[in-house]
VOPAGU-2260 file (C-alpha; in pm, 1 decimal, decimal comma):
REM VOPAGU-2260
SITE   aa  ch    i         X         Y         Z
SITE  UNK   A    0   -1272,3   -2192,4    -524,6
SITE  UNK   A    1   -1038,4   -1928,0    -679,6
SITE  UNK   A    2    -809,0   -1751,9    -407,6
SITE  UNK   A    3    -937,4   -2072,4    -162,8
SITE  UNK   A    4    -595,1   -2010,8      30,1
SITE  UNK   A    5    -725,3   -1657,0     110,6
SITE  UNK   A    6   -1087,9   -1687,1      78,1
SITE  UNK   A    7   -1150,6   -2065,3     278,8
SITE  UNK   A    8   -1080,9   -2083,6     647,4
SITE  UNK   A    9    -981,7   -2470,1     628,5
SITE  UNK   A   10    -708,4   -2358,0     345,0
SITE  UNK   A   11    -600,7   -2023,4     534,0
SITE  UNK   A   12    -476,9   -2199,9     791,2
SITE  UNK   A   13    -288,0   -2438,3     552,0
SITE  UNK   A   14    -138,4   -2119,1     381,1
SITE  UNK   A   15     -24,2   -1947,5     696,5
SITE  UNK   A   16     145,1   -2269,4     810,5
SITE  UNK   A   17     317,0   -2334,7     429,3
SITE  UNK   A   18     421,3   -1967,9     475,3
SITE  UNK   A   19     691,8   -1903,6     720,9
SITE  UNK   A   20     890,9   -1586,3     775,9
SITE  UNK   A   21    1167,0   -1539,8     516,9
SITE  UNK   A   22    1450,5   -1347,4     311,0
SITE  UNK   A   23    1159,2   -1153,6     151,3
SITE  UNK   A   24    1010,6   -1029,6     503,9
SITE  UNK   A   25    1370,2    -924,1     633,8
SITE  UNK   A   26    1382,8    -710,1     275,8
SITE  UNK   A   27    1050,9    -568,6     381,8
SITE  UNK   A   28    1103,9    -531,4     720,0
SITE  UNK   A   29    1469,3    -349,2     680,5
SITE  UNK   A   30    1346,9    -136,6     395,4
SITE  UNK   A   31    1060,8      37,3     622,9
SITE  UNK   A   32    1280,3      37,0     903,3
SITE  UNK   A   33    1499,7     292,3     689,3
SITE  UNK   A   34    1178,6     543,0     779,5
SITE  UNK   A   35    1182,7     507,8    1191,7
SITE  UNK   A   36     837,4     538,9    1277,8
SITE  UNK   A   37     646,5     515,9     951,1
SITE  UNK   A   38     300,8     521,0     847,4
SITE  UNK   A   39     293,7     195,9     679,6
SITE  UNK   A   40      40,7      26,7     440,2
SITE  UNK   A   41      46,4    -299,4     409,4
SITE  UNK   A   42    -194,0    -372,1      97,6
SITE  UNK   A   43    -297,0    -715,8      32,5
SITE  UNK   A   44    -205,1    -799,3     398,0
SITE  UNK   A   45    -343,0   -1168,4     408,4
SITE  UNK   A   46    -271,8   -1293,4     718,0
SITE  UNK   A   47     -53,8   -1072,6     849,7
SITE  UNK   A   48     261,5   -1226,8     888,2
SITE  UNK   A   49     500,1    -861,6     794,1
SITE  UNK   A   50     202,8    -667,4     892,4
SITE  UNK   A   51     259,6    -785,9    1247,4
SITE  UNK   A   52     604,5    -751,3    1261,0
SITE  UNK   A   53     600,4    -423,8    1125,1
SITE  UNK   A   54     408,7    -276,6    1379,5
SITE  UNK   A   55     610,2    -411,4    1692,2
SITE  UNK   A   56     920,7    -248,6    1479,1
SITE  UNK   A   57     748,6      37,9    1625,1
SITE  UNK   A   58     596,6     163,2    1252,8
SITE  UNK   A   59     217,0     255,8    1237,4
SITE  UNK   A   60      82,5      16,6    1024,1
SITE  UNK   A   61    -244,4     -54,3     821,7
SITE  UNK   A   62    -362,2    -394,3     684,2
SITE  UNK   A   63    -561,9    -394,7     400,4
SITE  UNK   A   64    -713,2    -712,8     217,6
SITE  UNK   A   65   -1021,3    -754,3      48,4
SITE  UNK   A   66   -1071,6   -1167,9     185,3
SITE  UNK   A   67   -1249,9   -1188,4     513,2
SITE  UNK   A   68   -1107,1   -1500,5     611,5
SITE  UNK   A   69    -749,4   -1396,0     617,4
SITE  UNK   A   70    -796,7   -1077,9     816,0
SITE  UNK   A   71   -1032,2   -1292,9    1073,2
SITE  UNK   A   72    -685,5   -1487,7    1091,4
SITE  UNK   A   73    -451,9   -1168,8    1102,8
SITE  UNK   A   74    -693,4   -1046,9    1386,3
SITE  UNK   A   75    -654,2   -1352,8    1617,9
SITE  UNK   A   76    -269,6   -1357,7    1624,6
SITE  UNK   A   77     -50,7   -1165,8    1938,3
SITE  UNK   A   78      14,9    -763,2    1882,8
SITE  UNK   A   79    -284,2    -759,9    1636,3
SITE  UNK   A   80    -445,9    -509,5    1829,5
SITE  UNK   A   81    -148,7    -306,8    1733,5
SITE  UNK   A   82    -278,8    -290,8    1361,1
SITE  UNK   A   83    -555,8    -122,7    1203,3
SITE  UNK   A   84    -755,0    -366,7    1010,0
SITE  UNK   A   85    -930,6    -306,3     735,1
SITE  UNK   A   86   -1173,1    -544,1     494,6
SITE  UNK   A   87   -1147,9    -365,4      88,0
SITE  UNK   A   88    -916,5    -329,5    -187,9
SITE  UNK   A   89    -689,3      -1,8    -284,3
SITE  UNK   A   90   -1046,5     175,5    -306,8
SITE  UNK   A   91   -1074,4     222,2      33,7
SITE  UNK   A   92    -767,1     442,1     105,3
SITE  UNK   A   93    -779,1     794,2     248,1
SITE  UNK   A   94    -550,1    1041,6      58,9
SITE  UNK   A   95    -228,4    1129,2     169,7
SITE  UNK   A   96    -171,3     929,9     481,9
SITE  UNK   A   97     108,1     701,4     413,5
SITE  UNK   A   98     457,9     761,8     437,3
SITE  UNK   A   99     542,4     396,4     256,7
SITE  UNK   A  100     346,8     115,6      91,6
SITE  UNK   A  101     469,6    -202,2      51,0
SITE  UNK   A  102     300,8    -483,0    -151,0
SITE  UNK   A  103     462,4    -831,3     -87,9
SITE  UNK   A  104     408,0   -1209,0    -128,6
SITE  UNK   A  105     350,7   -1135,7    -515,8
SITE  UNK   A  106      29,5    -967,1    -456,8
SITE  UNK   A  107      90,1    -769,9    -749,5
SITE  UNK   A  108      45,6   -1095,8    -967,8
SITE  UNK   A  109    -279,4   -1116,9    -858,1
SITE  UNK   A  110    -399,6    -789,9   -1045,4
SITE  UNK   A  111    -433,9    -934,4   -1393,5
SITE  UNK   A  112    -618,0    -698,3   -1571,4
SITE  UNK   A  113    -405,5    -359,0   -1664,2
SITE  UNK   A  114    -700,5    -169,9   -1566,5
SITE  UNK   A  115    -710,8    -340,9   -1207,4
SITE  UNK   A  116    -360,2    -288,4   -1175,8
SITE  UNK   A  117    -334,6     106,9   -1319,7
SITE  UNK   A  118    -654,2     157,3   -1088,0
SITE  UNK   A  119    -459,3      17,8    -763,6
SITE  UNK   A  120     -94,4     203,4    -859,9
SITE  UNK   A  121    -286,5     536,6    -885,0
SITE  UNK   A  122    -457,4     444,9    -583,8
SITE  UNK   A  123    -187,3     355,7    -340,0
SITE  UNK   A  124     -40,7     716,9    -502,1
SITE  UNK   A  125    -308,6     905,3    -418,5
SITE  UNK   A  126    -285,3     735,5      -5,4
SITE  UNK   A  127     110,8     824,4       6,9
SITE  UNK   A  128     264,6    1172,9      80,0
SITE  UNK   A  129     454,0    1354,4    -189,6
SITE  UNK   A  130     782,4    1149,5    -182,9
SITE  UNK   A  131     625,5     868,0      21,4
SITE  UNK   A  132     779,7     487,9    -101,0
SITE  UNK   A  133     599,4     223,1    -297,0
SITE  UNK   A  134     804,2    -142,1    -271,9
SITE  UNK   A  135     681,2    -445,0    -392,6
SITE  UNK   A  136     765,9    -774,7    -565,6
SITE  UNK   A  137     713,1    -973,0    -854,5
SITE  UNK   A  138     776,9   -1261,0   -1032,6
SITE  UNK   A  139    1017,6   -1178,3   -1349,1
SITE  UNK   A  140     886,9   -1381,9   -1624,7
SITE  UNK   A  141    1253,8   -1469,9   -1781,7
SITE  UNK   A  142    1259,9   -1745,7   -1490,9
SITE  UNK   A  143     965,6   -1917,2   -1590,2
SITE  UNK   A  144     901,7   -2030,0   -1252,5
SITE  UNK   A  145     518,8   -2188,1   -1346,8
SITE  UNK   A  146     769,0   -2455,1   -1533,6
SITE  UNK   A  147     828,7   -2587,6   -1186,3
SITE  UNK   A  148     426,7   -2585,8   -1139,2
SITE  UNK   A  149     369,6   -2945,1   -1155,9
SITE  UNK   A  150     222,2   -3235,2    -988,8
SITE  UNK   A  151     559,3   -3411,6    -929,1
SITE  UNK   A  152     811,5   -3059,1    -876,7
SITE  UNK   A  153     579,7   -2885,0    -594,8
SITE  UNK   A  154     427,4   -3179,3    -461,8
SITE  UNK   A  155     494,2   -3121,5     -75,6
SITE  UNK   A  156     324,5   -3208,2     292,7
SITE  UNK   A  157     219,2   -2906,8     530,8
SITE  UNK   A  158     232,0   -3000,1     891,5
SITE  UNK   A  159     -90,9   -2776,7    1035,9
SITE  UNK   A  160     -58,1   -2671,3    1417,1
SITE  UNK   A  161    -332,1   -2946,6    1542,8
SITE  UNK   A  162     -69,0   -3240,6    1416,9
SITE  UNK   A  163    -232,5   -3333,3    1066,4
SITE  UNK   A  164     -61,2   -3334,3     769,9
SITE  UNK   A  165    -167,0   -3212,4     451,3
SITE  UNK   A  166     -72,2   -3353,2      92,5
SITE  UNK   A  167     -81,7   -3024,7    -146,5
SITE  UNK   A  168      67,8   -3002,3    -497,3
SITE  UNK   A  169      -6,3   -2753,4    -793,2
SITE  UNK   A  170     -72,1   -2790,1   -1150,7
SITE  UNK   A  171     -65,2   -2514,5   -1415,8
SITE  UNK   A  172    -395,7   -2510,9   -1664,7
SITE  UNK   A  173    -288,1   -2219,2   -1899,1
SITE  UNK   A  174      -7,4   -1991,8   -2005,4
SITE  UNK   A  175     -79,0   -1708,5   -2207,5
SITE  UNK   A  176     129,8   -1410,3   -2273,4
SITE  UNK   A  177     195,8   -1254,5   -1962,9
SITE  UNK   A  178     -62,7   -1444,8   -1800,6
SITE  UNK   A  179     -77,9   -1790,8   -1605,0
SITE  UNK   A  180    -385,8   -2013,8   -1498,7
SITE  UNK   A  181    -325,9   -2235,5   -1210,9
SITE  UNK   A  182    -459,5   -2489,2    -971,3
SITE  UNK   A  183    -363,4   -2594,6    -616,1
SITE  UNK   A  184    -469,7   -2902,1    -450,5
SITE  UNK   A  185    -489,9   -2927,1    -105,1
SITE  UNK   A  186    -580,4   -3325,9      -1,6
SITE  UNK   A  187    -670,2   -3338,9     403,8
SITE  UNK   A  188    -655,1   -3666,3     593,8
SITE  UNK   A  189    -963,9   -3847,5     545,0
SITE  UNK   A  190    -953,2   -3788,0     151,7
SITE  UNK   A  191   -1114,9   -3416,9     148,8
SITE  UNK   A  192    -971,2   -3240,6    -136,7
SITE  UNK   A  193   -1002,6   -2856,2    -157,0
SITE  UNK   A  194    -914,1   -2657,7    -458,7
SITE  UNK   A  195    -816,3   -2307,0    -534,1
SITE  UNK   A  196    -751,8   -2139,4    -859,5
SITE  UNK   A  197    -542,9   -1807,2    -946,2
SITE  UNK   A  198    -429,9   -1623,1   -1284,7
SITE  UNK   A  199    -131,8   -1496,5   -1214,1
SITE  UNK   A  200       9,5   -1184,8   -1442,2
SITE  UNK   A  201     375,3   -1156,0   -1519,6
SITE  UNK   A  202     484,7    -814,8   -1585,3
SITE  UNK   A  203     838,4    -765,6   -1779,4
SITE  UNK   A  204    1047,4    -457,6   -1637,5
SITE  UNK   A  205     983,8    -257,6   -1948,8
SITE  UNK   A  206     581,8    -310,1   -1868,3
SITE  UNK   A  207     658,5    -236,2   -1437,2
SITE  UNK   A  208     821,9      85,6   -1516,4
SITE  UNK   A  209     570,4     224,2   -1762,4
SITE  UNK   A  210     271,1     113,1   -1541,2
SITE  UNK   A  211     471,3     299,2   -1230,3
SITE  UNK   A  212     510,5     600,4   -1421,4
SITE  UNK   A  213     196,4     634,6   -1577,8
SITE  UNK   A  214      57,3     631,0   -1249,3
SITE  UNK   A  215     270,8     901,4   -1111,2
SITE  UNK   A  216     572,1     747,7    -970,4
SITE  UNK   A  217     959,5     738,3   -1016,6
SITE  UNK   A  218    1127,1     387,3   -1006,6
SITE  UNK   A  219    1453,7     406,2    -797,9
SITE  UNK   A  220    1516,4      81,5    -816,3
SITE  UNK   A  221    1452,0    -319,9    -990,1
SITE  UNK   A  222    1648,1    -604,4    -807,6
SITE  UNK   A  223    1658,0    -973,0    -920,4
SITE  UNK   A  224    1620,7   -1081,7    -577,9
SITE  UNK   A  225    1636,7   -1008,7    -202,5
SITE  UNK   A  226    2012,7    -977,4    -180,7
SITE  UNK   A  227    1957,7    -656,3    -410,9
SITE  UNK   A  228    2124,9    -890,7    -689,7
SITE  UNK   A  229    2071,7    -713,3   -1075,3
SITE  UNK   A  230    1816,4    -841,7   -1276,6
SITE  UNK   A  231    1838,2   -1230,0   -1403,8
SITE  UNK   A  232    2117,0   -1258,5   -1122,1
SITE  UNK   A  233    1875,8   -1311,9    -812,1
SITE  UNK   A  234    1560,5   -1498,5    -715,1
SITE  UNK   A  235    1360,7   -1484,7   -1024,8
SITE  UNK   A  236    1190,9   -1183,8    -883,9
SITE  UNK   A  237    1175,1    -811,3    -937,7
SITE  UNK   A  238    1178,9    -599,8    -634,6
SITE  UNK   A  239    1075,2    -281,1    -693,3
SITE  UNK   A  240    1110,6      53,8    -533,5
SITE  UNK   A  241     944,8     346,7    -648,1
SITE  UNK   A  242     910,3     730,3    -505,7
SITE  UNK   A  243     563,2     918,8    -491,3
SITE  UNK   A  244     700,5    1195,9    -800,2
């Protein structure tokens, strides 16, 4: 199943418990805390993990995702009532009622085509006030992180909250420029094996901060990691932070 860990109930729950809280949701977290009170977006929300904590920060606070199964588990957890909820992509949003918009967990890699991912930048513009924030991360290709996709590197066990265990691992099927194909397995006691499938698109900075302008925004800043590191000196990632021009 592509997206499976979004999409599947059975791997959903394996995803949220693989997932914990960390350095990337304090980033998040402090950054919209700099607005007290914000209208936030959270676009490509999954399961809600910042989305949650966002709102009891005291921020007003949107969830958008386009996989059913991942809001149905965003809606079951404590304080989700405190959310608004809602099932679509960057289509969906009303003009002008965001004061910040934050993209995390990489969900920018998921918008492969340059079409899909013009189409969503000018759309998450259009939802923000003049001068309203856009922050997000991304993988920086330089660290070649799909080099540590392999059977033997990101072989792992997720404990689930009902006591099983799960045996997952990942294999990469393709790299193209810019682009890579990937599996995850997912083997549940008993012998079930689920799979889910991604392409995952690796932007260089040059290509972010074209994209970002083209769609009407000015880039502030590009960090190499959540410690606001330069590029190459961080994480592997780029963090981005861009103004509504």
């Amino acid at each position: 199943m592509r997206h499976g860990e979004f999409e599947d109930p059975r791997l959903v729950t394996v995803y949220d418990a693989e997932c914990p809280w960390g350095r990337d949701d304090d980033f998040f977290l402090a950054v919209v805390g700099e607005t007290p009170g914000a209208r936030v977006l959270d676009l490509g929300c999954g399961t809600g993990r910042l989305t949650l904590a966002l709102a009891a920060a005291g921020h007003t606070v949107t969830g958008v995702d386009p996989a059913r199964a991942s809001l149905d588990a965003a809606r079951a957890k404590p304080g989700a009532d405190r959310v608004t909820w809602v099932e679509g992509t960057s289509a969906v949003l009303p003009d002008g009622a965001y004061d910040i918009a934050v993209l995390t967990s990489h969900v920018a890699q998921f918008l492969g085509a340059d079409a899909e991912w013009a189409a969503t930048l000018a759309d998450v513009r259009r939802a923000l006030v003049p001068g309203g924030r856009l922050v997000f991360d991304t993988r920086d290709p330089a660290d070649r992180r799909w080099e540590r996709w392999n059977p033997v590197d990101s072989a792992r066990r997720v404990a689930l909250p009902d006591g099983r265990e799960v045996r997952a691992w990942t294999e990469v099927t393709s790299v193209v420029v810019g682009a890579v194909s990937l599996v995850h397995h997912y083997r549940f006691p008993g012998g079930d094996e689920l799979l889910s499938s991604a392409t995952l698109r690796f932007r260089t900075e040059p290509e972010l901060r074209d994209s970002l302008g083209g769609a009407g925004f000015a880039v502030e800043h590009v960090f190499g990691g959540w410690g606001r590191e330069p590029v190459g000196a961080g994480n592997g990632e780029f963090v981005v932070m861009a103004r509504a021009a």
